[in-house]
C-alpha positions in Angstrom: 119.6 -100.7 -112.6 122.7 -100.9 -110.2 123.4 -98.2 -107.8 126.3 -96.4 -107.1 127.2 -95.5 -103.2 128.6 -92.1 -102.9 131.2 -90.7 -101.0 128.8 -89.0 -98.2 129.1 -85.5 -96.8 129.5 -85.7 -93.1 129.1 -82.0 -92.1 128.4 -78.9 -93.9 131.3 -78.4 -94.4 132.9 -81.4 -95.5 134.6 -81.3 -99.3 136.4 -84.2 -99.5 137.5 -87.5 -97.0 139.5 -90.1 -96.4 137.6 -93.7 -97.2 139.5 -95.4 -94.2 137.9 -98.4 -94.3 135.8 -101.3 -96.1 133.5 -103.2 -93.5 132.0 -105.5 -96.5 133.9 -106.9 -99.7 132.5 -107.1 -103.0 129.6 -110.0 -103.2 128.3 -109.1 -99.5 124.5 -109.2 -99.3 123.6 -105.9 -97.4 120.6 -104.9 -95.7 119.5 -100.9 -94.9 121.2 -99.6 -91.7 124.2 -102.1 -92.5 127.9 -100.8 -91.7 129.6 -100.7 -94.9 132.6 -98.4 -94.2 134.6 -95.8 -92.4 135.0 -92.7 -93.2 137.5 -90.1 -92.1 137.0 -86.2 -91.8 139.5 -83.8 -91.2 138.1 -84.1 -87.5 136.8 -88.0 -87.1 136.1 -91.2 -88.0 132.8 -92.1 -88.8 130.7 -95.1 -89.6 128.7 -95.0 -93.0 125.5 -97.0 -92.9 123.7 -98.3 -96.1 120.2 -97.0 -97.1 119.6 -99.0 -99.9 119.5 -103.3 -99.9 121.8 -105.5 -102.3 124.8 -107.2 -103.3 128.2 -105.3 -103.6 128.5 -105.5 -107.2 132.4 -103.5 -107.3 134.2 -101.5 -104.9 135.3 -99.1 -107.0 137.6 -97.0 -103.9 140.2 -98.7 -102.4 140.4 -98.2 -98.4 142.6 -96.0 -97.1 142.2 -93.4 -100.7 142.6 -90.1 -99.6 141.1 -86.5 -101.0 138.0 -88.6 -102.3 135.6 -86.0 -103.4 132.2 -85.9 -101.9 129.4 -87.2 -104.3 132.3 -89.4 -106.2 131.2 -93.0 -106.9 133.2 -95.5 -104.3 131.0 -98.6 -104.9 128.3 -100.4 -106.6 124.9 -101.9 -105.6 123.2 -104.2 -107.4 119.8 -104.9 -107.1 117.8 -108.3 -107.3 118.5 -110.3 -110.4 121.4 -107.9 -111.9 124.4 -109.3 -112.1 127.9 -108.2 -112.4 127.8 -107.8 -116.5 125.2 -105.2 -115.6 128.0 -102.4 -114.4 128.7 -100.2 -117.1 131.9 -99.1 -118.0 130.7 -95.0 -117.1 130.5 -96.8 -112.9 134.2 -95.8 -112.2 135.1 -93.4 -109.7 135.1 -89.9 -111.0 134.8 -85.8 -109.6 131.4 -85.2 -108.2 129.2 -83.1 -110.5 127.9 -80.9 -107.8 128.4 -79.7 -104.5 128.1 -81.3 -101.6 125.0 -81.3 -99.7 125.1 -81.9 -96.0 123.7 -85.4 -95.0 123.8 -87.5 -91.9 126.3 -90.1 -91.8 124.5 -92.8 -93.6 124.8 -94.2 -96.6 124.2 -92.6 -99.9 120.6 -92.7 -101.5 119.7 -94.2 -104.6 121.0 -92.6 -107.5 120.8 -93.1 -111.4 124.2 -92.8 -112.7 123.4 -91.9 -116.4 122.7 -88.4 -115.1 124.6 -86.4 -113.4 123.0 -84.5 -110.1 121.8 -80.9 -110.3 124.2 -78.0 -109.0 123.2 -77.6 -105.1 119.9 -75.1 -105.7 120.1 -72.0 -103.2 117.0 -70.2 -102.1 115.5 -67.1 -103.5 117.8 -65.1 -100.2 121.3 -66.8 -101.8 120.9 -69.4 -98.9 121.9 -72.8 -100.0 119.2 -75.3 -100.0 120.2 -79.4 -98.4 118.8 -81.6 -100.7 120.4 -85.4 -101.6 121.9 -86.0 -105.1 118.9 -88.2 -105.4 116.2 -85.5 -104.6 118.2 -83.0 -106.8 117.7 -85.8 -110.0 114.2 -86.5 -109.1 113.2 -82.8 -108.3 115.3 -81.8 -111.8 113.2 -84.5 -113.6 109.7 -83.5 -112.6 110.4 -79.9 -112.9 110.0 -79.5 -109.5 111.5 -76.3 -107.5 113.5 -77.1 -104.6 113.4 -73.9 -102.9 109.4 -74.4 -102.1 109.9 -78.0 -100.5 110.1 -78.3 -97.1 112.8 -81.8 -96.2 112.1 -83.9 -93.9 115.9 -85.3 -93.5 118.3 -84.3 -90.9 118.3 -80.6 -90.1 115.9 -79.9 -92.8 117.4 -81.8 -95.8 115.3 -82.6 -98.4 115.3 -86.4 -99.5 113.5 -88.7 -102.1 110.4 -89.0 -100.5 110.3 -85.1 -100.2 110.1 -84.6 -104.0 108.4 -87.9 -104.8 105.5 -86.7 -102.9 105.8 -83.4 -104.1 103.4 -82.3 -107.2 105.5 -80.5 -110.0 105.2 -76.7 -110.3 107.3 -74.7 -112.2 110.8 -73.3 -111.6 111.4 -69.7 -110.4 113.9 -67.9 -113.3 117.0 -67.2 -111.7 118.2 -64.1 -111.3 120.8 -62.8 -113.6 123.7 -62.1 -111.8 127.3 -60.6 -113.2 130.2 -62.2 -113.2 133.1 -61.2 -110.6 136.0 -60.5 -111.8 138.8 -63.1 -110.8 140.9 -61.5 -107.8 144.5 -62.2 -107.2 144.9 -64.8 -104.0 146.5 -63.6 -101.0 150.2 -63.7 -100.7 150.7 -66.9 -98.5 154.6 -66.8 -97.8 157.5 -68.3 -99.3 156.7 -72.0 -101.3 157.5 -75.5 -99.6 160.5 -75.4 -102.7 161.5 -71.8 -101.3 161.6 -72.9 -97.3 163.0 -76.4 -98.4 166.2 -74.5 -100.4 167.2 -72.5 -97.4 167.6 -75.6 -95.3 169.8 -77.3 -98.6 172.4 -79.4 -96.5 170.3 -79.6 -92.8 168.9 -83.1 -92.1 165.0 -83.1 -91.1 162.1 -85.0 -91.8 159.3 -84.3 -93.8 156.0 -84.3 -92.5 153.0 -84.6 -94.6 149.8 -82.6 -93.2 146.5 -84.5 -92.6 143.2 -83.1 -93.0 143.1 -81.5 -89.4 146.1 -79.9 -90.1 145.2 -78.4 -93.1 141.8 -77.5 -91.6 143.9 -75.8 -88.7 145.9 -73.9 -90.7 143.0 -72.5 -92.9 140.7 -71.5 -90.5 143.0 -69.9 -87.9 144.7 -68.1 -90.8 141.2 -66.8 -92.4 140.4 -66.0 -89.3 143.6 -64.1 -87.9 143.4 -62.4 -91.2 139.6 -61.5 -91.1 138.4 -61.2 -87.7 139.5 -57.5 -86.0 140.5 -58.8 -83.2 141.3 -57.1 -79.3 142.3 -58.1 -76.1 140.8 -57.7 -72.7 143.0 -58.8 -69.9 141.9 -59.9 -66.1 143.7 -61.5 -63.2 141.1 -62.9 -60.9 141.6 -64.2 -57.3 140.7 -67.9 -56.8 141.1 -68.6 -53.4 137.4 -68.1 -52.3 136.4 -71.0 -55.7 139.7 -73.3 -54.5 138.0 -73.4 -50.8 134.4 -74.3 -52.2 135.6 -76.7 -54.8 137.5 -79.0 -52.2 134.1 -78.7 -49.8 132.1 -79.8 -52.8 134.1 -82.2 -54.4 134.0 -83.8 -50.7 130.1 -84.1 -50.5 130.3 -85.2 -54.3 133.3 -88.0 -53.6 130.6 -90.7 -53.1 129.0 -90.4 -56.4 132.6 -90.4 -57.9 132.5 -87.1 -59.7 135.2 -84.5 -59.1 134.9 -81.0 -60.1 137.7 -79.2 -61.8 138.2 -75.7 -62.1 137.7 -75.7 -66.0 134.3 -77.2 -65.1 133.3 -73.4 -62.8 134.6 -71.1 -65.8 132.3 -73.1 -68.0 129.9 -72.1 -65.6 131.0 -68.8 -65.4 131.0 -68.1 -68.7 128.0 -69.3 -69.5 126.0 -67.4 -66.9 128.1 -64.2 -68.2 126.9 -64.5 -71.4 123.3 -64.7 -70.3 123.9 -61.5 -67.3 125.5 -59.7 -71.1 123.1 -60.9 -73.9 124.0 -59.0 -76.4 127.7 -60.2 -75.7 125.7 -64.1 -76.4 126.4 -63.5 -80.4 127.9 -65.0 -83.7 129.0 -63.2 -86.8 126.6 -63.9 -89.6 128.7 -62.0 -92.5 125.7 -59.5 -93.1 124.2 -60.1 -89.7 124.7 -60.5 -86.3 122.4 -64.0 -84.8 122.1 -63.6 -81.0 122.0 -66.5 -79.1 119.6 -67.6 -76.1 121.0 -70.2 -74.7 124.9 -70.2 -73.6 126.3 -72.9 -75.9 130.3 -73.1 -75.0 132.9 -74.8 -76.5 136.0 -75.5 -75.1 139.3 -76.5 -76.9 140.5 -79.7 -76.4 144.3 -81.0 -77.2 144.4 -84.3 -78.8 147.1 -85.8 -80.8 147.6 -83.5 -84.0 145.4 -81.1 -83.4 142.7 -80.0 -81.4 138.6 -80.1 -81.0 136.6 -77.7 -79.5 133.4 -80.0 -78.4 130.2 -77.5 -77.4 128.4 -77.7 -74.2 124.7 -76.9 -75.5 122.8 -74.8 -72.5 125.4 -74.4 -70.3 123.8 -72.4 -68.2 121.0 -74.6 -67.0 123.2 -77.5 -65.9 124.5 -78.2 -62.9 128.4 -78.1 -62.2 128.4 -82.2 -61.6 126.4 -82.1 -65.2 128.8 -80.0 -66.7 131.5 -82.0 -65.4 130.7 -85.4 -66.3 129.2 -83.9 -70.0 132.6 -82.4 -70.3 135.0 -85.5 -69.2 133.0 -87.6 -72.2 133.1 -85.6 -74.7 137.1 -85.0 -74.1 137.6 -88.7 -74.0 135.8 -89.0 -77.3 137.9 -85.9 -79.0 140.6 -87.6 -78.5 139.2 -90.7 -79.8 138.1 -89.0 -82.9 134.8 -90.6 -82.0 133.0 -86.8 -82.2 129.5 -86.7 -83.9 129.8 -83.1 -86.1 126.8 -81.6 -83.9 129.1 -82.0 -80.9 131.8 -79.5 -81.9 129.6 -77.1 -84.2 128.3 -74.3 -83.1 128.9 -72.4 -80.0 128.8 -68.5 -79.7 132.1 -68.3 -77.2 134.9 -70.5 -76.6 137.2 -71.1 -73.6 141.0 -72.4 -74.0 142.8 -73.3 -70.6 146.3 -74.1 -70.8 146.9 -73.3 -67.1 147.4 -77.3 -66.6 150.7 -76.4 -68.7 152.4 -73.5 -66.1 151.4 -71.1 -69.6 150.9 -68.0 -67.1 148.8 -65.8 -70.0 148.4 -66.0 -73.8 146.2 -64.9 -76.7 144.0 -66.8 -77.9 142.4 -66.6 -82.0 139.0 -66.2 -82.0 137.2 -69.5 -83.7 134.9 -68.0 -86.7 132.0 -67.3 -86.0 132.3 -67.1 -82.5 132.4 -63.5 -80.6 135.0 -64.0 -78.7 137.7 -66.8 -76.7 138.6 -67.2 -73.6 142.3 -67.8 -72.8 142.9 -69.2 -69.5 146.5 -69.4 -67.5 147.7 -71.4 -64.6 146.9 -70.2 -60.8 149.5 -69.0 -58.8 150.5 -67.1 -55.9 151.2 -64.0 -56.0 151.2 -61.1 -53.6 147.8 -58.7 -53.7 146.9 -55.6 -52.0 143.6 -56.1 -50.0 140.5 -54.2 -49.6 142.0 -52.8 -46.4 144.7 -51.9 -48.0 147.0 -54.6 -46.3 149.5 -56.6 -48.6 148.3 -60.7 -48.6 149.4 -63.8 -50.3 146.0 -64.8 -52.9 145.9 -67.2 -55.8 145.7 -65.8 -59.0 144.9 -67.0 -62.5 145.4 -64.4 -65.5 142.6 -64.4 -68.4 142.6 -62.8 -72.1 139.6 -62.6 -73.6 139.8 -62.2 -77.6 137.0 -60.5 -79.0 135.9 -60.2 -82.3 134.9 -56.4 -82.5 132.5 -56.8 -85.5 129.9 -58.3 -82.7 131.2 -56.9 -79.2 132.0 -53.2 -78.4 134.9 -52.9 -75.6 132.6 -51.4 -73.0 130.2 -54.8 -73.7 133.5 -56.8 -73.7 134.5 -55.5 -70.4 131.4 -55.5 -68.9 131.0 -59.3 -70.3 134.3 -60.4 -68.6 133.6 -58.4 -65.3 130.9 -60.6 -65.1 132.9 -63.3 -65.9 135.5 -62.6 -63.0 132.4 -61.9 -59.9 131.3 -65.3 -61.1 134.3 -66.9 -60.2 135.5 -64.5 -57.2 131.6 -65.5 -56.0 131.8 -68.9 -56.8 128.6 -69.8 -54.6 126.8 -66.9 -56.5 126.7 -69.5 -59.6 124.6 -72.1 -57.6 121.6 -69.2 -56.8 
């Protein structure tokens, strides 16, 4: 029976994508693990490989369609002795009859296209249970309850060999639950028509928004709108850090790495966050999960947008790690060439436009992160010294935007006080 390829979900998140490219054309003998497209995220291109082997039997999404559901149709396979004649009229592209469920980025498995896949299962706590569209038919088929398998595909997902192997058992009931009543959305502003009629007459240009965009705009606005935020403010002193950068990046010349001072409040904040680890958190939406390891993103400007790539247990490596980890993974942001488990995740994040002259801002807390760091440009100011006599010190102004559901203000200060002896200190981070 031929097999239809569906549009695959490339991060837990992921809804709907752009099919950016075809790497084979219809009557290509393919082989599992083959490239047989691109797809595009709101946040990066990625390669889909092929699980299945056969011919291309009809391409059914043109490259370069846009808002193509996940689990919609966008080819078929057909298997050893079927032919073309053997695609039904039913193998077109159409809306995906269930959610998606987060996969790798690989090809879709096999599926049977008379029957529809099951509504995403969710456990007996409300958590929603990662299965394939195949697992869901063949799980639905042998009366088999998701919720009691363990998967054996990425993080946990459950895949055709987990239910095939499974013996049948009966279903839980599911619980009853009421109906909510429909709410009213959330005023959002004037319309595009209502914006566009009070600038009758001007001459502009319209500009469409891509999926970043429109990710952008969501979250930040959910989150402005949702997270109670607050503001601690610093200046700290960077004189003693400047002097111990320029002797380090001298000893480190030879092995060609140069240390920036982005790379030291990585560093700083991730040893903060361990010195304050309750401050080490992410909101949950019923509970708080607090983190052991210091896992920080930091925002990085590419064209359109932004990424904010995570540096997973930042406080175990080195400055030269941290460094070099850091440099790649901007080069790839701004290649679009991100893997999702690269900028997922994270309890805090750190945003320096100091390379920009921006002297101080306020940064929006990235759900569900705790908090943001927002970092401004070193310059030289005039400071009273411990003695009490009037000197000429480099200083760099911070905010840090907390998300008060998790931190407390005393934790929050006490989190970035830590923050700023790190980087007065810098040697301190080395012990």
């Amino acid at each position: 029976m031929p097999i239809e390829v569906l549009m695959p979900a490339l991060s837990p998140t992921m809804e709907e994508g752009t099919l950016a490219k075809w790497l084979v054309k219809e009557g290509d003998t393919i082989q599992s693990g083959d490239l047989i497209a691109e797809i595009e995220t709101d946040k990066a291109t990625m390669e889909f490989e092929a699980v299945d082997e056969g011919v291309i039997g009809k391409i059914l999404i043109d490259e370069g369609s846009e808002g193509v559901k996940v689990n919609t149709a966008i080819a078929v396979l057909l298997e050893e002795g079927e032919s073309a004649d053997d695609i039904t009229a039913s193998a077109t592209p159409a809306a995906p009859a269930a959610p998606a469920a987060e996969v790798a980025p690989v090809a879709a498995e096999k599926a049977a296209p008379a029957a529809p896949a099951p509504a995403s299962p969710a456990a007996a706590d409300g958590s929603r249970i990662f299965a394939s569209p195949l697992a869901r038919r063949i799980a639905a088929d042998k009366g088999l309850d998701l919720a009691q398998l363990s998967g054996s595909g990425p993080r946990g997902r459950i895949v055709k060999a987990d239910v095939e192997n499974a013996s049948a058992a009966p279903k839980a009931a599911p619980a009853a639950a009421a109906a909510a009543p429909a709410t009213a959305p959330a005023p959002t502003g004037p319309s595009s028509d209502m914006v566009a009629r009070m600038y009758e007459g001007r001459t502009y240009e319209e500009i469409s928004l891509d999926g970043m965009r429109k990710t952008i705009a969501a979250r930040l606005t959910e989150a402005k709108q949702t997270v109670p935020h607050f503001y601690l403010r610093r200046d700290i002193q960077l004189d003693a850090l400047l002097k111990f950068r320029g002797e380090l990046n001298k000893q480190l010349e030879g092995r060609g790495i140069k240390l920036s001072v982005n790379d030291f409040i990585i560093k700083a904040v991730a040893l903060a966050l361990q010195a304050e680890p309750a401050a080490n958190a992410v909101w949950a939406g019923d509970r708080v999960l607090q983190m052991k390891a210091s896992d920080v993103a930091v925002a990085v400007a590419i064209e359109g947008g932004l990424f904010t790539p995570v540096l997973q247990d930042s406080e175990l490596k080195s400055l030269s790690t941290l460094s070099t980890e850091m440099k790649d993974l901007a080069t790839r942001a701004r290649d679009r060439k991100l893997a999702p488990h690269e900028y997922q995740g994270g309890s805090f994040a750190i945003s320096n436009l100091g390379m920009f002259g921006i002297d101080n801002f306020d940064a929006i807390v990235n759900p569900p992160h705790a908090g943001i760091l927002a970092v401004g440009a070193g310059a030289k100011k005039p400071v009273v010294g411990a003695d009490g006599e009037l000197k000429v010190a480099t200083v760099m102004s911070v905010t840090m935007s907390v998300d008060h559901r998790v931190i407390d203000g005393a934790l929050g200060a006490q989190l970035l006080q830590a923050i700023v002896e790190n980087l007065e200190n810098p040697m301190v981070m080395l012990a």
